[in-house]
One Martini backbone bead per residue (centre of mass of N, CA, C, O) as a GRO file, in nm:
protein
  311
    1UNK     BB    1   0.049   0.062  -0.016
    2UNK     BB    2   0.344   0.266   0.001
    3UNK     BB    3   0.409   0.228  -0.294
    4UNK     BB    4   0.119   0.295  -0.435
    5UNK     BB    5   0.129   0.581  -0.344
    6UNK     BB    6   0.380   0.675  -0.419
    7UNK     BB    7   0.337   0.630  -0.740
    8UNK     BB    8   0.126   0.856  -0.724
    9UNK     BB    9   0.320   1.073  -0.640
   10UNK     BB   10   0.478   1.082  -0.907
   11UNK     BB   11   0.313   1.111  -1.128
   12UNK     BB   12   0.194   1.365  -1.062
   13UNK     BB   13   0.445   1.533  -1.072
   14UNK     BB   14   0.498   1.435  -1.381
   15UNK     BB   15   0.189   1.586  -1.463
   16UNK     BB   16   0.280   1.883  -1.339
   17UNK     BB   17   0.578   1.909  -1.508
   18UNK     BB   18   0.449   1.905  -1.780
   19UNK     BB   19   0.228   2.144  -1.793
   20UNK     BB   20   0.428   2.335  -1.667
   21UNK     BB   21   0.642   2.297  -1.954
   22UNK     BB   22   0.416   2.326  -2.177
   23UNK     BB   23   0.354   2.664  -2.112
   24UNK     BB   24   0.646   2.750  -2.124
   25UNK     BB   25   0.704   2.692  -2.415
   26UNK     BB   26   0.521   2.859  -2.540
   27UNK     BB   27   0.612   3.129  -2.408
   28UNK     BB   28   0.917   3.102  -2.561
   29UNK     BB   29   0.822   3.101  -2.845
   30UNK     BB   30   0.758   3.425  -2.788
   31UNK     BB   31   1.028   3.521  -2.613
   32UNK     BB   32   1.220   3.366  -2.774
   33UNK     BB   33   1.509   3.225  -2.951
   34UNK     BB   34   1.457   2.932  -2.905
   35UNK     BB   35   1.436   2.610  -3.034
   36UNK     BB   36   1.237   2.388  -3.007
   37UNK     BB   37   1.447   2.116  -2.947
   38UNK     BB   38   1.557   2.306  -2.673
   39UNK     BB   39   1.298   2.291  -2.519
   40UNK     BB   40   1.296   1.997  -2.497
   41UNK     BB   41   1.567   1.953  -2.382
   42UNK     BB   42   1.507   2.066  -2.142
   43UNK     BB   43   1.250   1.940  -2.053
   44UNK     BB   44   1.348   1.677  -2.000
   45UNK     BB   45   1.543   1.756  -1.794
   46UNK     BB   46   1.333   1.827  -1.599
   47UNK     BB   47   1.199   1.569  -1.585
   48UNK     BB   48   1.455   1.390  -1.477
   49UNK     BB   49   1.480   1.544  -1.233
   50UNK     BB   50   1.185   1.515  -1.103
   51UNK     BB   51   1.214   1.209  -1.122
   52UNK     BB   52   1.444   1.150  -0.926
   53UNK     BB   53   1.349   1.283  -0.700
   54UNK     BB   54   1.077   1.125  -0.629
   55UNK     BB   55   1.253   0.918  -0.666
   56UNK     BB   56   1.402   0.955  -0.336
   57UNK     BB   57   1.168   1.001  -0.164
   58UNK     BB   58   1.083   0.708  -0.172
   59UNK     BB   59   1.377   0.610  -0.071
   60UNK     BB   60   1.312   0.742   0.192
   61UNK     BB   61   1.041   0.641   0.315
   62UNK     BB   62   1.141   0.384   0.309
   63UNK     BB   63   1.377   0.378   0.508
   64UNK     BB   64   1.201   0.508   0.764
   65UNK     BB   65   1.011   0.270   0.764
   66UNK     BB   66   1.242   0.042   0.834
   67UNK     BB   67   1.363   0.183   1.090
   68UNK     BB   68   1.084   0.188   1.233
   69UNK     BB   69   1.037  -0.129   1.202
   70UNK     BB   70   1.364  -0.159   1.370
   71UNK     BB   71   1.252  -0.019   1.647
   72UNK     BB   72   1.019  -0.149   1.729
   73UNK     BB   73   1.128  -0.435   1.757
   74UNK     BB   74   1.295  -0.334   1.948
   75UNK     BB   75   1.180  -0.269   2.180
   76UNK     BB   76   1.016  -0.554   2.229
   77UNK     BB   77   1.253  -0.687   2.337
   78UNK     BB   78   1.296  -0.474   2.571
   79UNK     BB   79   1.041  -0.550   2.706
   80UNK     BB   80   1.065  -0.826   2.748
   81UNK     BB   81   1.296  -0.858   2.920
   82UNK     BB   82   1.199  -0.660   3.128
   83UNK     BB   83   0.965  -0.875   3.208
   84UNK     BB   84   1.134  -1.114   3.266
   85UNK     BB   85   1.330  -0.916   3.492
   86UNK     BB   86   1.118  -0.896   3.651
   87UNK     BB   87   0.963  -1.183   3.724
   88UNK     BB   88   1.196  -1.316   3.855
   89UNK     BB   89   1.251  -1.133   4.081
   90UNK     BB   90   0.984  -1.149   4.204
   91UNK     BB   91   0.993  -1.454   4.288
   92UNK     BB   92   1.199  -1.417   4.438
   93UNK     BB   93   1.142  -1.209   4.654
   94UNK     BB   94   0.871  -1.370   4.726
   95UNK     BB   95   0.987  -1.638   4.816
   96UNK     BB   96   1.167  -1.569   5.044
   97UNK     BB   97   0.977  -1.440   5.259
   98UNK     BB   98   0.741  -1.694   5.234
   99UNK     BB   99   0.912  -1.902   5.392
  100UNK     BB  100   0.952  -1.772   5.625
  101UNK     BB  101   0.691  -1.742   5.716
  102UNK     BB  102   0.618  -2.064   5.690
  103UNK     BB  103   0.822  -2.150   5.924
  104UNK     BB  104   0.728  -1.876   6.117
  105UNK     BB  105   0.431  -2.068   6.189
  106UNK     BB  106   0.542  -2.367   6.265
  107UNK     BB  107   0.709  -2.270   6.513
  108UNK     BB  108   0.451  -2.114   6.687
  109UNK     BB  109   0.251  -2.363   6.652
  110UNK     BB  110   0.463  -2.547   6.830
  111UNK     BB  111   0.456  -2.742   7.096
  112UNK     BB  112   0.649  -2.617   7.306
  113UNK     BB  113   0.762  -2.347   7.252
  114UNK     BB  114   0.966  -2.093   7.343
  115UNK     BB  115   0.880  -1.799   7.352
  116UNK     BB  116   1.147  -1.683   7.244
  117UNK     BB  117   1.130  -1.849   6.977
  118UNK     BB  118   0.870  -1.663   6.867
  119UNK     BB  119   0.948  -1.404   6.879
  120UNK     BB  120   1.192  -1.436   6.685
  121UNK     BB  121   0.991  -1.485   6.484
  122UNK     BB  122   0.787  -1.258   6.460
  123UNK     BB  123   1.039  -1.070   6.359
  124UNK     BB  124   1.078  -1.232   6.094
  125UNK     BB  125   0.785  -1.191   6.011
  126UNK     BB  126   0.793  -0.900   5.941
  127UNK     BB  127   1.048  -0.817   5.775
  128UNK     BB  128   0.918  -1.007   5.564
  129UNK     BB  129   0.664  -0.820   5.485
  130UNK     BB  130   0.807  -0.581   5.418
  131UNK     BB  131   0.963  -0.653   5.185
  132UNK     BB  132   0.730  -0.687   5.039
  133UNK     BB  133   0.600  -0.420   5.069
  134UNK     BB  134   0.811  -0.289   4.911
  135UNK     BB  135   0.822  -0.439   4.632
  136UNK     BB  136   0.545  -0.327   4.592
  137UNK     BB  137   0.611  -0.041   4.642
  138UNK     BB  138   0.813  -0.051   4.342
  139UNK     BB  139   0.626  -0.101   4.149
  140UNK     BB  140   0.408   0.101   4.160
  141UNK     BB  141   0.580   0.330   4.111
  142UNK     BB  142   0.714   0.240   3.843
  143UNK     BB  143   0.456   0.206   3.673
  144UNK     BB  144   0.353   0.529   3.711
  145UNK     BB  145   0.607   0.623   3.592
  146UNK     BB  146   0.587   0.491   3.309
  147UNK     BB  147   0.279   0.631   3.278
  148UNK     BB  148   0.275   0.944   3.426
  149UNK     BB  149   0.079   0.959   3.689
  150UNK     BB  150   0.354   1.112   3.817
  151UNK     BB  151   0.376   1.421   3.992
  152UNK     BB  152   0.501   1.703   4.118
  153UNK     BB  153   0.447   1.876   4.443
  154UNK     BB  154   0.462   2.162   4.573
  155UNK     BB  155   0.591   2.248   4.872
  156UNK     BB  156   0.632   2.374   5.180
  157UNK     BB  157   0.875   2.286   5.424
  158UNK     BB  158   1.012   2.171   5.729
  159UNK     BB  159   1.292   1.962   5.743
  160UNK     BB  160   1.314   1.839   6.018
  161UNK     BB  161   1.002   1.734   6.046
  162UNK     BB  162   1.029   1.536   5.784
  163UNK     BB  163   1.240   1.345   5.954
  164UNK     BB  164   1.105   1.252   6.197
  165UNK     BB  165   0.902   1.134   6.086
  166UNK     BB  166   1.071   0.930   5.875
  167UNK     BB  167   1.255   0.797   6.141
  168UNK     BB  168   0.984   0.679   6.294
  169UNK     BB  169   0.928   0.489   6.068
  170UNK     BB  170   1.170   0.313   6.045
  171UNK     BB  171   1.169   0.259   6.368
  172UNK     BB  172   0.888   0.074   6.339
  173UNK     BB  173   0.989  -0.146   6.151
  174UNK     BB  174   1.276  -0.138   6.334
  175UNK     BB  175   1.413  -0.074   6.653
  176UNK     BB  176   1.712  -0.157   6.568
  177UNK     BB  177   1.729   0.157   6.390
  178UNK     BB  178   1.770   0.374   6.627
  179UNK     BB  179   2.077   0.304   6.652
  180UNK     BB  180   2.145   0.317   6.311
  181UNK     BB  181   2.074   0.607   6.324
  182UNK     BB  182   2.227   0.952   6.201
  183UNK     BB  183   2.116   1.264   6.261
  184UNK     BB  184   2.294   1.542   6.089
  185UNK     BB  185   2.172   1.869   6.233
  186UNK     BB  186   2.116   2.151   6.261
  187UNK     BB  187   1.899   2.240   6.563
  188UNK     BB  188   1.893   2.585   6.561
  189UNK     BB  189   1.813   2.548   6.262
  190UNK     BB  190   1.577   2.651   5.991
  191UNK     BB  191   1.511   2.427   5.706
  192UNK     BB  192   1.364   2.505   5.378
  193UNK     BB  193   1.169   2.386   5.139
  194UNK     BB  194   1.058   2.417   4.758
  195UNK     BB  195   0.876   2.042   4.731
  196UNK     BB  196   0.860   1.777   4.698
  197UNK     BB  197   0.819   1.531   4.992
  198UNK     BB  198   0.700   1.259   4.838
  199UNK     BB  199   1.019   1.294   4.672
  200UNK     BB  200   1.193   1.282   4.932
  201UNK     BB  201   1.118   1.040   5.114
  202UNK     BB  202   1.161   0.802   4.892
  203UNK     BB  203   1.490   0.888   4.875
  204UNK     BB  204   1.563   0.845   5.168
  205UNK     BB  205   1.442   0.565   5.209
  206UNK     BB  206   1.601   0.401   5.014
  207UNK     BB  207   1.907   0.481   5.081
  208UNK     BB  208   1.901   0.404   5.392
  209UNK     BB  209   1.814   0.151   5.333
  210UNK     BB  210   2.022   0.002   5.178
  211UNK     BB  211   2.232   0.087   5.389
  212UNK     BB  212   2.135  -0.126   5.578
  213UNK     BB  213   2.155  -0.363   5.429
  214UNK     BB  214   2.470  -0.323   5.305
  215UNK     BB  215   2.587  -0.354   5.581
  216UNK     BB  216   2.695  -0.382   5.841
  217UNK     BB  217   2.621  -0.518   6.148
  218UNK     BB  218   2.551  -0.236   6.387
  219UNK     BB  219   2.632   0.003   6.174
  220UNK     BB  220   2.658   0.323   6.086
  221UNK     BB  221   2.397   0.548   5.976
  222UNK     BB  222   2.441   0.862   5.770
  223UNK     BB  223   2.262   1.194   5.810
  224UNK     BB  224   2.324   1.437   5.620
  225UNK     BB  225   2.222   1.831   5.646
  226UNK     BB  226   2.391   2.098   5.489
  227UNK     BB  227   2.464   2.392   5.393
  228UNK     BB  228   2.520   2.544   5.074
  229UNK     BB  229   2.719   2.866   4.992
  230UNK     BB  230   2.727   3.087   4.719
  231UNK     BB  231   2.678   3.355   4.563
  232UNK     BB  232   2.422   3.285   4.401
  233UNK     BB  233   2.347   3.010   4.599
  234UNK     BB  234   2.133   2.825   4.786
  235UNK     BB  235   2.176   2.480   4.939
  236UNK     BB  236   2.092   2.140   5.036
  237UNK     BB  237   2.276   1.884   5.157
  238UNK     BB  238   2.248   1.525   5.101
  239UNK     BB  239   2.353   1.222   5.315
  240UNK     BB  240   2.498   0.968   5.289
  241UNK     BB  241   2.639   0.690   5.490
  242UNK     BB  242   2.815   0.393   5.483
  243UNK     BB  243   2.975   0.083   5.543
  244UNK     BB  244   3.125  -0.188   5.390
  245UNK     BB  245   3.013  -0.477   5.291
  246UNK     BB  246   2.995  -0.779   5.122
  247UNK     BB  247   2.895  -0.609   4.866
  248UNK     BB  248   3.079  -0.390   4.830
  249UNK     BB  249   3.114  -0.159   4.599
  250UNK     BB  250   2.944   0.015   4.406
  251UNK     BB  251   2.842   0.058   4.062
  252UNK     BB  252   2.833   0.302   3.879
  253UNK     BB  253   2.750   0.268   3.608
  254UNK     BB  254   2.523   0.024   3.687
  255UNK     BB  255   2.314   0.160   3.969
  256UNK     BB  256   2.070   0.333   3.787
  257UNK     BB  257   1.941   0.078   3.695
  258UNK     BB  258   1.673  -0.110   3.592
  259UNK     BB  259   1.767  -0.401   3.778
  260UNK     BB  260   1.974  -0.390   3.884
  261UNK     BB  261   2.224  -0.641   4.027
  262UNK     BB  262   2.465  -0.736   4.181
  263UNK     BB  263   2.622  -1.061   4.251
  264UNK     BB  264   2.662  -0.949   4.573
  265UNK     BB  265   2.351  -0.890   4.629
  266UNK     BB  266   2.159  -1.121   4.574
  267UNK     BB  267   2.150  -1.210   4.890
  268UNK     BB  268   1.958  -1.004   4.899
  269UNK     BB  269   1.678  -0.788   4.923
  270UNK     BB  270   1.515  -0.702   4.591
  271UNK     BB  271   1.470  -0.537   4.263
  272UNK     BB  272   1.654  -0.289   4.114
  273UNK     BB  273   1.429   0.015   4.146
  274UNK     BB  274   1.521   0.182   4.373
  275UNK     BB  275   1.792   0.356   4.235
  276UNK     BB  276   1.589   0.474   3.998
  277UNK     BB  277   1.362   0.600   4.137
  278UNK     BB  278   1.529   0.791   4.263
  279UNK     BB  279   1.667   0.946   4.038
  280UNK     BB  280   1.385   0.993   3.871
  281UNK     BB  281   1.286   1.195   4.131
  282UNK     BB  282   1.524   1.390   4.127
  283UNK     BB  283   1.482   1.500   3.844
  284UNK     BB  284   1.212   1.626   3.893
  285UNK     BB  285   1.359   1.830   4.085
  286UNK     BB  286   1.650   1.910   3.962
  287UNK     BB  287   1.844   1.639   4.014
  288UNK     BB  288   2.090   1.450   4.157
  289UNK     BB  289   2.229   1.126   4.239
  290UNK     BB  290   2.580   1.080   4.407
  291UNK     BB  291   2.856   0.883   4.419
  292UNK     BB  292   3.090   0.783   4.663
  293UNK     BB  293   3.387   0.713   4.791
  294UNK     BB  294   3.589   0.660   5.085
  295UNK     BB  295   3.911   0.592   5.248
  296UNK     BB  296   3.703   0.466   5.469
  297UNK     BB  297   3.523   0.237   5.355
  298UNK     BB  298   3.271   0.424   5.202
  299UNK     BB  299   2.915   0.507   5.094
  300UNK     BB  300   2.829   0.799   4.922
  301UNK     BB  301   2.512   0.976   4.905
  302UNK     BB  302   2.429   1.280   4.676
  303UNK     BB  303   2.218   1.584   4.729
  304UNK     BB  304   2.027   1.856   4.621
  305UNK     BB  305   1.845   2.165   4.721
  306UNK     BB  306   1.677   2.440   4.727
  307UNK     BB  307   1.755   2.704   4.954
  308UNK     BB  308   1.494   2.870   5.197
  309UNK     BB  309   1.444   3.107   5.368
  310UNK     BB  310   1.353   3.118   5.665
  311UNK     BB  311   1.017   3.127   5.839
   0.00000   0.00000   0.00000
């Protein structure tokens, strides 16, 4: 149908470009000394330039068609493999905490075991909920993103405030994490942002759970937060800091693609969605978020935000 379109569309400019060369040579015959035989021979030579251009253009247009249908395909590619290392992954994730449920159902309803081990179940099977309910919550969030669902609502808020909500949360999930979670802020200054809050407090939620995941055990992580003045700019900078455990120091190459997830680190709960969705949120505030080491085998996660006068 696209071949026998074009065809249709030189035939036409080709009898478009006769009709209008046919008037031409008629005006020449009157108004020039050019002989009939030199105005035909002109005419052909525009006719043939005509025809020329006309399949280049058939020939341009099979290409775009052939490239977009060549792109399409790798795209197709794309989304079933980006589906399968979805699927396997899910798998993986929510077998391996539904185990430990279902392990820690049966000892907890076994008679005669003593309270203290019933108590240790109890505490493993929070644990493992909370793991589901991560993973369920970072798909939901990355299908939403890839929607385009999720849109930054900009609101004015105090930053100490947002923080305490923030670690009260965290460790109400795990009593554990009130011993090594450290804010570090100045207590007597009051900073203001105006920014999504709900696109901050996710962002700090990943990379502290993170931090916790993947340090070692009972390890402090530090979450910094001070204030940064150049000439022109006031920014608020958070850092996130912990020492490095089992998985090692992480790729920055391939850090914050969507899925990825080193192979030191598989042995560890995740979706590989974390820190790309957490990326994705900080870019539509306007800012990055950049890894680095410290020489005392630490990982320092950090991004900026516009920092708004005292109010």
């Amino acid at each position: 149908m696209r071949w026998l379109l074009a065809r249709k569309s030189t035939c036409l400019a080709l009898m478009l470009s006769t009709v209008l060369l046919t008037g031409l040579a008629a005006f020449w015959l009157e108004t020039t000394s050019l002989s009939l035989s030199e105005l035909v021979l002109t005419g052909l030579l525009v006719l043939l330039l005509v025809r020329d251009f006309c399949r280049q253009l058939a020939f341009n247009k099979r290409c775009d068609d052939a490239s977009k249908a060549q792109q399409e395909a790798s795209d197709q590619h794309e989304l079933r493999r980006n589906q399968q290392r979805f699927l396997s992954m899910l798998m993986h994730e929510i077998r391996t905490p539904l185990s430990v449920i279902k392990i820690g159902v049966d000892a907890i309803t076994q008679t005669g075991a003593p309270l203290k081990d019933k108590n240790t179940w109890v505490q493993r099977i929070d644990v493992a909920i909370d793991n589901i309910t991560q993973v369920i919550e970072n798909c939901v969030q990355a299908e939403k993103h890839d929607a385009g669902l999720i849109r930054p609502v900009i609101s004015r808020f105090n930053v100490q405030q947002e923080l305490a909500e923030m670690t009260s949360q965290i460790v109400a999930a795990n009593a554990e994490f009130a011993s090594r979670i450290h804010v570090l802020i100045d207590e007597q200054a009051s900073h203001w942002l105006d920014t999504d809050r709900h696109y901050l407090r996710s962002i700090l939620m990943n990379l502290i759970s993170n931090a916790l995941k993947y340090s070692p055990p009972f390890t402090p992580v530090f979450l910094r937060i001070e204030p940064i003045y150049t000439e022109n700019t006031k920014q608020l900078k958070f850092e996130i800091e912990n020492s490095l455990g089992k998985a090692g120091a992480p790729d920055s190459k391939h850090l914050f693609e969507r899925y990825y997830r080193a192979e030191a680190a598989k042995k560890f709960a995740g979706t590989g969605l974390g820190l790309w969705l957490s990326q994705s949120l900080a870019k539509q505030l306007g800012t990055r978020i950049d890894m680095a080491l410290s020489p005392q085998q630490t990982v320092i996660f950090h991004f900026n935000l516009p920092l708004l006068p005292s109010a």
